[in-house]
N, C-alpha and C positions, 0 to 999 in steps of 0.2 A: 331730344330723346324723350322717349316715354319712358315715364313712371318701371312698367313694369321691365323694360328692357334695361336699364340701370339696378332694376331687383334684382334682376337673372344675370347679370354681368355679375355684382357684388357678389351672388352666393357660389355664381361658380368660382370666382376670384381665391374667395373663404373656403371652399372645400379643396382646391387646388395647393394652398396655403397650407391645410390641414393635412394634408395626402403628402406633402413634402416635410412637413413637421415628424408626420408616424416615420417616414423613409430615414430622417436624420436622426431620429429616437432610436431604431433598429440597427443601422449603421453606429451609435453610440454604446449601445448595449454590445454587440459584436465585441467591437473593440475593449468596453471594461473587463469580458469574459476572458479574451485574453489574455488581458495582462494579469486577473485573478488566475489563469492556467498558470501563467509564465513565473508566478509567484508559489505558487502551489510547489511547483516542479523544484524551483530554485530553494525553498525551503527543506525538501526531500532531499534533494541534493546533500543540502549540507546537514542534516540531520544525518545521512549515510557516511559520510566525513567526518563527525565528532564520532560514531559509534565505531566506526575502523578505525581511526587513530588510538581512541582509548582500548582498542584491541593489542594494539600494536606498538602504546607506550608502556602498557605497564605489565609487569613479567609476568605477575600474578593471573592475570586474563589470557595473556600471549600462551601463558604455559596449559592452561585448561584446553584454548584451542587446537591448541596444537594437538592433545593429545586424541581430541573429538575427530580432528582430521585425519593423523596416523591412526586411527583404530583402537590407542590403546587406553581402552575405556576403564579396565580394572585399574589403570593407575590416579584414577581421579578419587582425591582424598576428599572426607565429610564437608570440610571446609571449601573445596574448591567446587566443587556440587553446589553449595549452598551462594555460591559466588555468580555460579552460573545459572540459580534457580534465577535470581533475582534481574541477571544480565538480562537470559531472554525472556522472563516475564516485560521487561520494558520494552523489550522485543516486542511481543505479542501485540502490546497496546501501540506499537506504530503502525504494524499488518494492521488494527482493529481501523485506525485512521486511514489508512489507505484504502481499506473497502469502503469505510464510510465516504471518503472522496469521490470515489467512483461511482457508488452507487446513486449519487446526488450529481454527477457527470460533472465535477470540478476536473479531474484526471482523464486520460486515454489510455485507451484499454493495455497500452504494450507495459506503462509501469505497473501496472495495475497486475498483469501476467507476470512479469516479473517477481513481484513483492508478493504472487501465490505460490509461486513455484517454490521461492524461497520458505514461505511458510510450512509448502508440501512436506519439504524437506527435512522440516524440523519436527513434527509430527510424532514421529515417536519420542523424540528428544521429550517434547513438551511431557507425554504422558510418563515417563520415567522421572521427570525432574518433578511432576505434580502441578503443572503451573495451570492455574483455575482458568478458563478462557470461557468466558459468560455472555459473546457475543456469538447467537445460536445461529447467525446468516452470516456471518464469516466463516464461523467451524463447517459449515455446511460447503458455502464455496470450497476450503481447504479441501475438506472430502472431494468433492467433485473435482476439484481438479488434480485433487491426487491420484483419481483414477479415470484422467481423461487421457487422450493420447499425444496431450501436446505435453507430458508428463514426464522428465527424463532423471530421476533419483541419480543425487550423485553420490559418488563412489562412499563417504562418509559415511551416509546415509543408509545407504546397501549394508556396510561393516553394520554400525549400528543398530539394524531391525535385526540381522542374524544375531547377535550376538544379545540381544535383548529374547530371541527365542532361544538363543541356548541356555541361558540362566532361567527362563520358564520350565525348560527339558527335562 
């Protein structure tokens, strides 16, 4: 064999070598992305499980909600207000992490819709409790999807804007 056709053999050999290296590099990355999703999700998960259960062990918290869910908002005393500032201000900074996941495309847009809506929802809540939200592309998504049409206010939430415009009245 010549010289040059043993040249041309090697480098196609080497680039062929190279083209199946980027192929198993692509193929690698794929799969760490998912198991970063599947970790992402399953950390969500159960950060959503510690914050209902503490809903739902201690009376002090159960009784606040409850009352945010019946309507009956005059009966939340200074202290339970102040229980609830601080609830869903922790709130707030998990929505914040969840936009920030999405927007960096760790997450898929359904939790992502989900944890807006839920956001949507609180909306007035936050501006009455005072809770500082300093994250100006999330308040902004909030907005916009509070007033897009995949937008459905639950009943709570209804009671509560009324009843925040009637004590403005």
């Amino acid at each position: 064999m010549k010289t040059n056709t043993i040249l041309t053999i090697t480098t196609a050999l080497g680039n062929v070598a190279v083209l199946a290296g980027l192929v198993f590099l692509i193929i690698e990355m794929r799969q760490t992305s998912s198991i970063a999703r599947s970790e992402i999700r399953q950390d969500r998960s159960n950060a959503m499980i510690e914050e209902f259960s503490q809903i739902y062990s201690e009376d002090s918290v159960l009784s606040v909600h409850m009352a945010l869910m019946e309507g009956d908002f005059e009966a939340i005393t200074g202290l339970e207000k102040e229980r609830l500032f601080w609830f869903e201000r922790v709130r707030y900074q998990r929505f914040e992490d969840v936009y920030y996941q999405f927007i960096n495309g760790l997450i898929d847009e359904s939790p992502f819709r989900e944890s807006m809506a839920f956001a949507a929802n609180r909306k007035a809540l936050w501006g009455w409790l005072g809770i500082p939200k300093p994250n100006a592309g999330m308040n902004a998504e909030v907005d916009r999807f509070h007033t897009s049409e995949y937008f459905s206010p639950e009943p709570w939430a209804i009671r509560f804007y009324n009843w925040l415009g009637s004590k403005d009245a």
